[in-house]
TORZA-509881 format. One line per 3 residues: number of its first residue (from 0); their letters; for each residue y, x, z of C-alpha. Coordinates in steps of 0.02 Angstrom, whole numbers, plus 50000, padded with zeros to 5 digits. Layout:
! TORZA-509881
NUM> a> Y X Z  ...
***
This chain:
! TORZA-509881
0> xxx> 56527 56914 58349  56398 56876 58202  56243 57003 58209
3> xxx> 56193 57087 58056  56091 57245 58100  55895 57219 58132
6> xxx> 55915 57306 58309  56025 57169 58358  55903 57025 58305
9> xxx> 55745 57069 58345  55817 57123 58540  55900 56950 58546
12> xxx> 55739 56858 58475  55650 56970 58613  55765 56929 58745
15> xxx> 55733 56743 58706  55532 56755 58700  55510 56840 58858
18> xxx> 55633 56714 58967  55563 56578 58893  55363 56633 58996
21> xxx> 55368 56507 59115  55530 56404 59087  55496 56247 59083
24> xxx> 55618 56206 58996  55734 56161 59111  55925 56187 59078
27> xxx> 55958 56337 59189  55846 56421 59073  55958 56369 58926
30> xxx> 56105 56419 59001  56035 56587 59041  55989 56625 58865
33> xxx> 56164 56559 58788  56246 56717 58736  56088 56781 58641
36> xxx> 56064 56600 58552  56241 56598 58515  56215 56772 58425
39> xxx> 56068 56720 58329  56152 56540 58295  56279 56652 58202
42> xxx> 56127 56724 58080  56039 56571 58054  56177 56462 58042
45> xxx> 56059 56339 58153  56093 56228 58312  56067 56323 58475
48> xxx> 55905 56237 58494  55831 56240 58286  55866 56425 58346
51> xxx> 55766 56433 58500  55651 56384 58389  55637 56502 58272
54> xxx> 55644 56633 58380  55483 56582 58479  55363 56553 58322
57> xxx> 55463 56701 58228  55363 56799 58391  55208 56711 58380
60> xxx> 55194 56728 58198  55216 56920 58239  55085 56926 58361
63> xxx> 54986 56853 58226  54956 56689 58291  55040 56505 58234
66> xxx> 55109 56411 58328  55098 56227 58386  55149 56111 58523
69> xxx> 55023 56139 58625  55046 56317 58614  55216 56335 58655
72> xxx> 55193 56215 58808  55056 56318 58864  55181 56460 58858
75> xxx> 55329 56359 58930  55221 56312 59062  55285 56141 59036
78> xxx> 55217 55925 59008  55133 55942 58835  55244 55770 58823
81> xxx> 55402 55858 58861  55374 55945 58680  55389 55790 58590
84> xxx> 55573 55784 58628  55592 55947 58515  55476 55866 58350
87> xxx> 55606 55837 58257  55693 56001 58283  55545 56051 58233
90> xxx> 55528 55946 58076  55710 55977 58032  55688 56171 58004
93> xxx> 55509 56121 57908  55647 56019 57802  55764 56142 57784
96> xxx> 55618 56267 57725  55623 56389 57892  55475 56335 57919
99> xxx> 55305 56295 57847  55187 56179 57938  55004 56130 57909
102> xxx> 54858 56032 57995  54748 56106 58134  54568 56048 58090
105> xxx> 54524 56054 58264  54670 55926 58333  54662 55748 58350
108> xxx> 54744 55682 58192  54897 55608 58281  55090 55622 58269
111> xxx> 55128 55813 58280  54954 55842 58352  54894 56006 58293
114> xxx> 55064 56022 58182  55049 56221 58164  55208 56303 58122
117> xxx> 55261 56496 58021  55435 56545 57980  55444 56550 57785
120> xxx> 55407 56745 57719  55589 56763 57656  55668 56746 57837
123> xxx> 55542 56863 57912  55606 56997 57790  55765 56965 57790
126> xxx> 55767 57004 57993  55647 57148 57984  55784 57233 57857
129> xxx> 55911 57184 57929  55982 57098 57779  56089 56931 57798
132> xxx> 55987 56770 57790  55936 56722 57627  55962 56570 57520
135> xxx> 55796 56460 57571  55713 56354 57428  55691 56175 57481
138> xxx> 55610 56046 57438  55712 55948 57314  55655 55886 57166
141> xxx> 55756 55889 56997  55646 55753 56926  55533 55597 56944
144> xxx> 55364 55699 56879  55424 55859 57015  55424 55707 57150
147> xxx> 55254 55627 57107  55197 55788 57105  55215 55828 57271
150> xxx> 55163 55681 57327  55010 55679 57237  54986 55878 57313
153> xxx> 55007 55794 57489  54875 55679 57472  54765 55855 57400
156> xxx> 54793 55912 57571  54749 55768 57655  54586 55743 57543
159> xxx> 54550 55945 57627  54590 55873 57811  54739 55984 57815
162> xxx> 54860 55833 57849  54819 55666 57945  54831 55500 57858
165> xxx> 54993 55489 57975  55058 55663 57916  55041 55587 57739
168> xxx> 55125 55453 57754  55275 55526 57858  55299 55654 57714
171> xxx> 55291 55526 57590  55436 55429 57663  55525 55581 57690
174> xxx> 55515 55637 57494  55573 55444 57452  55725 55425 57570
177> xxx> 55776 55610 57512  55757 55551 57321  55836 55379 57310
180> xxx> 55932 55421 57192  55776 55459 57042  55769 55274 56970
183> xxx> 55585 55254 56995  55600 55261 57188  55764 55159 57208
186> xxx> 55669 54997 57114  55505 55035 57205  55611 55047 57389
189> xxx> 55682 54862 57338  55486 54802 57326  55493 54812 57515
192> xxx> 55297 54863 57508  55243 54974 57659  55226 55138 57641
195> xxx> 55040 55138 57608  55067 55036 57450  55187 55128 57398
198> xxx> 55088 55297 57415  54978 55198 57325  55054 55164 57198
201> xxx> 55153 55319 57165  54984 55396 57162  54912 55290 57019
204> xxx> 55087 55323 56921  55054 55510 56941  54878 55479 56870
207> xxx> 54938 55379 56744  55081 55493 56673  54941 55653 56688
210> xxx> 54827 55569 56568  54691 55485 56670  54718 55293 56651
213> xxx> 54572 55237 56757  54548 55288 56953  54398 55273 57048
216> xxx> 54428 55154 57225  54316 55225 57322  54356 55415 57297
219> xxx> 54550 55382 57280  54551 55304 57459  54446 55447 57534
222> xxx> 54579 55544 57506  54730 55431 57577  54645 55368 57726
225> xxx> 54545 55487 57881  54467 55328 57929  54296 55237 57875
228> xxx> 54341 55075 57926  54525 55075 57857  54458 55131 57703
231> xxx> 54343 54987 57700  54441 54861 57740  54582 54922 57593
234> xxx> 54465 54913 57468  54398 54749 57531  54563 54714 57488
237> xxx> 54583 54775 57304  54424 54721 57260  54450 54529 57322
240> xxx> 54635 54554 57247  54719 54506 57399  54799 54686 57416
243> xxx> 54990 54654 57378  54985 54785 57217  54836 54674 57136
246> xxx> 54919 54507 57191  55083 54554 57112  54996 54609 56953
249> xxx> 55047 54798 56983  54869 54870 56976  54693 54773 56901
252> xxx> 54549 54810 56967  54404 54882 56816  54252 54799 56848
255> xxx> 54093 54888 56884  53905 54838 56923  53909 54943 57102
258> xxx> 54031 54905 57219  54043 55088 57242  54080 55123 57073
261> xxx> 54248 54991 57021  54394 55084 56978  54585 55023 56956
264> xxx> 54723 55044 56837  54899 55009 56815  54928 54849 56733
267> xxx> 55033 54824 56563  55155 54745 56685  55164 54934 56769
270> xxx> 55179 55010 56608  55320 54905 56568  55409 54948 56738
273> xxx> 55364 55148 56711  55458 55124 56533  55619 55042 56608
276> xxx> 55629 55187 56722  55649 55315 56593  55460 55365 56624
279> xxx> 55393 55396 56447  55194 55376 56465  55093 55503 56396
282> xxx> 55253 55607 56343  55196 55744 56468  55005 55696 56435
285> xxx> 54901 55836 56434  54804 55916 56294  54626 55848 56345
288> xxx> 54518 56022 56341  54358 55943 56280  54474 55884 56115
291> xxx> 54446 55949 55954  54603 55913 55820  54534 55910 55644
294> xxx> 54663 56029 55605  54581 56170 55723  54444 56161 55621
297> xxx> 54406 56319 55494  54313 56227 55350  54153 56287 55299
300> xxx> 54031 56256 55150  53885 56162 55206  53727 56227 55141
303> xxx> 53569 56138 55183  53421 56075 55066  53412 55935 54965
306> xxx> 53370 55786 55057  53477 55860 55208  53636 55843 55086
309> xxx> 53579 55681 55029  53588 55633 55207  53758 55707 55262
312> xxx> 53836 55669 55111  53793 55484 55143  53875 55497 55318
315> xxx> 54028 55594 55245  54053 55436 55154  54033 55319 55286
318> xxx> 54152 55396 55413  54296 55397 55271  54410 55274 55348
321> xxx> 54415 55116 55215  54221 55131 55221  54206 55140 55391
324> xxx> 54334 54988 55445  54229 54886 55318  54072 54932 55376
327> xxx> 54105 54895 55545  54198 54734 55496  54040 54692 55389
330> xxx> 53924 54732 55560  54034 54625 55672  54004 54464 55552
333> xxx> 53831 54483 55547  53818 54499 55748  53740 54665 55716
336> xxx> 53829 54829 55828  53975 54912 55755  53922 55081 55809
339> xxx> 53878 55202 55724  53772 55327 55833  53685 55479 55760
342> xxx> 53561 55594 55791  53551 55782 55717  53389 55861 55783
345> xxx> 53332 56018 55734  53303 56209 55794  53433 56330 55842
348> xxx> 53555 56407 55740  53520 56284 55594  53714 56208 55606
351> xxx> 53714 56046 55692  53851 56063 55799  53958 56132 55604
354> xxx> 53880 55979 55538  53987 55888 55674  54127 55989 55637
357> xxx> 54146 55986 55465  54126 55811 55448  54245 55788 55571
360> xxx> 54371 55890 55447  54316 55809 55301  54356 55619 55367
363> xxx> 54509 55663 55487  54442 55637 55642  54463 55700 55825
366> xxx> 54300 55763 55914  54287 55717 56096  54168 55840 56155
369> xxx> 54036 55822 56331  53982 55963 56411  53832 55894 56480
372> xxx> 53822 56019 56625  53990 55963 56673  53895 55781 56702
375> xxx> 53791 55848 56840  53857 55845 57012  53772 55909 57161
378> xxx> 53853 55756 57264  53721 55611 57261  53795 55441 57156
381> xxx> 53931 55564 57069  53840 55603 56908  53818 55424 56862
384> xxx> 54006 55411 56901  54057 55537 56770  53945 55487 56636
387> xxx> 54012 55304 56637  54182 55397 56649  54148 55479 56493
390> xxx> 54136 55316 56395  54262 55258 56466  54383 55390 56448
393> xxx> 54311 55390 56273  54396 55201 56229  54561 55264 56300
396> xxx> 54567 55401 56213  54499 55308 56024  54659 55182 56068
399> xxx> 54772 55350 56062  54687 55385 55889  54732 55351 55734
402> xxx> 54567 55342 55682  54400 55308 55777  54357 55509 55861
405> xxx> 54199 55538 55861  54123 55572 56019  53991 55723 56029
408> xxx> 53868 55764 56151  53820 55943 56111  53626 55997 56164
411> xxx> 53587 55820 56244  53391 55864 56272  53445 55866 56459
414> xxx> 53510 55677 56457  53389 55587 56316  53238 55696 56355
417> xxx> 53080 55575 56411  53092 55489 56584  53003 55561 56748
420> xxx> 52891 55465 56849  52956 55372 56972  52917 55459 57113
423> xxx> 52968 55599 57068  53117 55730 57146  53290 55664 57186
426> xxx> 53341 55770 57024  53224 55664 56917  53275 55496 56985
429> xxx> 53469 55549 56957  53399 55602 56771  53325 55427 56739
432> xxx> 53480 55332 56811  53609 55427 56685  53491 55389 56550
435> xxx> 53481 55218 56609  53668 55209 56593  53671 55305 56427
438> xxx> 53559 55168 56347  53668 55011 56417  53824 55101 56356
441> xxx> 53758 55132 56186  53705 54961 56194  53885 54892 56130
444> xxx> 53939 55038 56093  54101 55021 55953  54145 55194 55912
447> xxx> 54052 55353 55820  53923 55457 55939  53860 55620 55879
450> xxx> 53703 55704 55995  53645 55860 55955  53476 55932 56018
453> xxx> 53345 56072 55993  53221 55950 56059  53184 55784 55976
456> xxx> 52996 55788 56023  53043 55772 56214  53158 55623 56151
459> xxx> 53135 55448 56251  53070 55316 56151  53208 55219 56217
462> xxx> 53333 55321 56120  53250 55272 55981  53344 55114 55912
465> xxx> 53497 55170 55979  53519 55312 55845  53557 55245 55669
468> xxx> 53549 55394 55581  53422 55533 55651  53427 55689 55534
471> xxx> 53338 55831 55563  53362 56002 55511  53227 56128 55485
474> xxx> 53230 56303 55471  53323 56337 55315  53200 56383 55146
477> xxx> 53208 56546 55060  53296 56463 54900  53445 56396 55057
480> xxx> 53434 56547 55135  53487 56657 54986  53644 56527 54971
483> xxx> 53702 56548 55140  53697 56735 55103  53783 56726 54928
486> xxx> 53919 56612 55036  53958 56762 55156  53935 56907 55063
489> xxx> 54012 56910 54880  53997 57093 54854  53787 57085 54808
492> xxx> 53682 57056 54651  53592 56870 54639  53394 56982 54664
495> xxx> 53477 57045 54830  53527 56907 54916  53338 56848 54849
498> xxx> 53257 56989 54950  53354 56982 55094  53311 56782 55095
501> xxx> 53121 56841 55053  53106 56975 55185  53214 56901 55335
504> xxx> 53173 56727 55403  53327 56684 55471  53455 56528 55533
507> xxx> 53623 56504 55483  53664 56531 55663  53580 56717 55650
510> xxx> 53653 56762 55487  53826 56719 55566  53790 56862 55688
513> xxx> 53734 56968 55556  53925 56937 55476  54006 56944 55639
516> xxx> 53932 57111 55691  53983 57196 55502  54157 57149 55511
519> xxx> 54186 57209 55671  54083 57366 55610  54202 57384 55481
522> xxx> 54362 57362 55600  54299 57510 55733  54207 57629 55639
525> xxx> 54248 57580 55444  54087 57536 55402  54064 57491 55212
528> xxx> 53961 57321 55186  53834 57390 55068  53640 57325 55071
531> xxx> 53614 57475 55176  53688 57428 55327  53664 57239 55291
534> xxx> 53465 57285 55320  53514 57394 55467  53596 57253 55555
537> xxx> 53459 57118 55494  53335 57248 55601  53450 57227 55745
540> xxx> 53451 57028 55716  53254 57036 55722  53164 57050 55919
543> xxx> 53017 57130 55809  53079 57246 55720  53018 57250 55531
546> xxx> 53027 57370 55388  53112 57308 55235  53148 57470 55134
549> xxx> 53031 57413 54980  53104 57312 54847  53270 57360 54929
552> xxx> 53292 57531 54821  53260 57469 54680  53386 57462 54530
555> xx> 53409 57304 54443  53533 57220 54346
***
């Protein structure tokens, strides 16, 4: 008779737990636990033994403890060996989603070594209410990206030591043999490659398809494989191209000037494949973060002095398309570098990075923008990794364009600031070695590089040459200053923006704040914008506080 009520299971899952101290598990046991397995059998809808099962780590996971082999023969009092005959009981219910199983870290990283198992939440629930057993979500995949996905999230776990290399691999073959019928993984099963290639090269495709067309060697097989010298000896492998993915033209190998530092890629040949599987690249690409589209852009009036227009109006015209294909066309014949690399220097707040921005609207382009705190790592060799990332992730991304992006690096004093001495700290030396790579990637350079910094006197000489255009920006004049007002604020007579220019020595950056904090005025406490308040909030703006009452009062047409 089926059980339903929460009395009956838990006494049944009881009666099981407490014959099974010391069992052995021989078959009188079995056969003196039949009628309550039979009952549970019923609930679960498991084999007798799948049931067993889940009655012993069902109790285990309610004594708050997981539960592994070595636990449960400990309990059974029997040959940690005789447990392997239940694995894949064991592994069935992980694949039927009873069960959730991760990765002692303090096992040997062998088959089912350390394998620690908890009934999924839903079951527990189900039996603590009383409530009939509930439909349990498995693993199955409705698509080629939900497959690499999970595959790709397996070798996450195994990068965190929470799976073996084994586990990895095991998992991997189960997902493919369970999905034969997604194209993809019916042509890559006729390849006959062994499973490592194939994780391999599933892992690359995921890469690919998210966006990130270049892998580095090194760190991709630290996460596949939990041993040095395997890890070695694959990328031995890749690197001298006898690896079966390189010699069958699946994946090239990027060259690099440290052997530490070569990455791979799919090759066009890949691509190709990927396509006559139904796998659209770059369809499911991504937004990059550090992208700026043109149209996200608010435009702005540029107000600078004189020879500061002269100067961006000159580079306006440069970066319009026609003028810049020719130019670089004219460069290129003349063995002189096609890139066009610029340098706006200046203090704070006087609009370097809207310089960037606007010129960027006015030609079209897409800004990649560096964070240059994101290029520090603490992890020794990293940092030089991610800044020769950045140009090359730079090139992919200008062959996605339709027009050449300009690439910014926003307050670069921390990367083109002078050199240390050489025996200096270990943050010094890592300083020197990105600039060192910096300079030989600006070196032939092809695309448009934008650096912004608040400190061109600490600027390495070497940086010199490699800027074409260095334009700095000074603190604006009182004349520029009374334009940037009249740009804001239309609501004021021509002598007031004067006096305000005259009595407040301010950036553009400041008198944005001064706007910023009147609208919002406005919006919470309906403020009027009157000169009043204007000179209020210019007090606030000011860490010495002046007074700038006279001239203010005055009446004039």
């Amino acid at each position: 008779m089926e059980i339903t009520t929460k009395k009956q299971i838990l006494e049944n899952i009881g009666k099981v737990y407490e014959k099974a101290k010391a069992c052995h598990l021989e078959e009188s046991f079995f056969k003196s636990i039949e009628a309550e397995l039979d009952s549970l059998s019923q609930y679960f809808k498991t084999t007798e033994m799948q049931t067993f099962f889940i009655a012993m780590v069902f109790t285990f996971n309610y004594k708050g403890d997981t539960a592994d082999l070595n636990i449960l023969s400990d309990y059974f009092s029997c040959n940690p060996l005789r447990m392997l005959e239940f694995h894949d009981e064991l592994e069935n219910l992980c694949e039927k989603g009873f069960f959730h199983k991760e990765k002692s870290k303090r096992r040997l990283k062998i088959a089912g070594a350390g394998d620690q198992y908890t009934v999924e939440e839903k079951i527990t629930q189900a039996v603590l209410q009383g409530l009939p057993l509930p439909q349990i979500k498995t693993n199955n995949v409705s698509s080629i990206t939900d497959l690499l996905e999970q595959i790709y999230d397996l070798g996450t776990k195994r990068d965190e030591d929470i799976i073996s290399t084994m586990t990895l691999f095991r998992e991997t073959e189960f997902h493919i043999e369970k999905n034969m019928h997604l194209p993809l993984i019916k042509r890559i099963s006729q390849f006959e490659f062994r499973i490592q290639e194939t994780y391999l090269f599933l892992y690359l495709i995921w890469k690919t398809i998210s966006g990130i067309e270049t892998t580095d060697i090194g760190r991709a097989l630290e996460g596949i494989y939990d041993m040095k010298q395997v890890r070695f000896d694959e990328m031995q492998k890749l690197i001298s191209e006898e690896h079966i993915l390189v010699k069958n033209k699946w994946v090239e190998i990027v060259p690099a000037d440290f052997f530490n530092d070569t990455e791979m890629k799919l090759t066009d040949v890949s691509l190709q494949f990927l396509n006559d599987c139904d796998i659209k690249l770059f369809v499911k690409k991504k937004k990059q973060n550090n992208v700026i589209e043109p149209s996200d852009i608010i435009q702005r009036e540029l107000i600078f002095d004189l020879e500061e227009m002269k100067q961006l109006e000159t580079l306006k015209n440069l970066l319009q398309e026609e003028k810049f294909v020719e130019t670089q066309k004219r460069l290129k014949e003349k063995g002189l570098p096609e890139g066009i690399t610029v340098l706006l220097h200046g203090q704070p707040g006087t609009g370097k990075t809207e310089v960037v921005n606007q010129l960027a609207k006015a030609t079209n382009r897409q800004i990649m923008k560096i964070d240059i705190s994101q290029t520090k790592s603490k992890w020794f060799g990293e940092s030089e990794k991610i800044i020769k990332r950045i140009f090359t992730d730079y090139q992919t991304f200008s062959k996605d364009c339709d027009q050449t992006p300009i690439l910014l690096f926003n307050e670069a004093d921390a990367i083109i600031s002078k050199r240390k001495e050489l025996n200096s700290s270990n943050v010094a030396q890592t300083e020197n070695a990105l600039q060192n790579i910096i300079l030989e990637e600006l070196e032939n350079f092809q695309g448009i590089l934008m650096a912004t910094t608040n400190l061109a006197e600490n600027l390495d000489s070497a940086f010199d040459r490699r800027f074409l255009f260095k334009i700095v920006f000074q603190k604006p004049s009182t004349e520029v200053r009374a334009k940037i007002w009249k740009s804001k604020i239309a609501t004021l007579r021509s002598w007031q923006y004067n006096n305000l220019a005259e009595k407040f020595d301010f950036s553009g950056g400041q008198i944005d704040n001064i706007i910023r904090k009147i609208e919002i005025q406005q919006i919470i406490n309906n403020v009027p914008m009157n000169l009043e308040n204007i000179v209020s909030f210019c007090n606030e703006e000011m860490i010495i506080p002046q007074s700038c009452a006279i001239g203010f009062n005055n009446s004039k047409n």
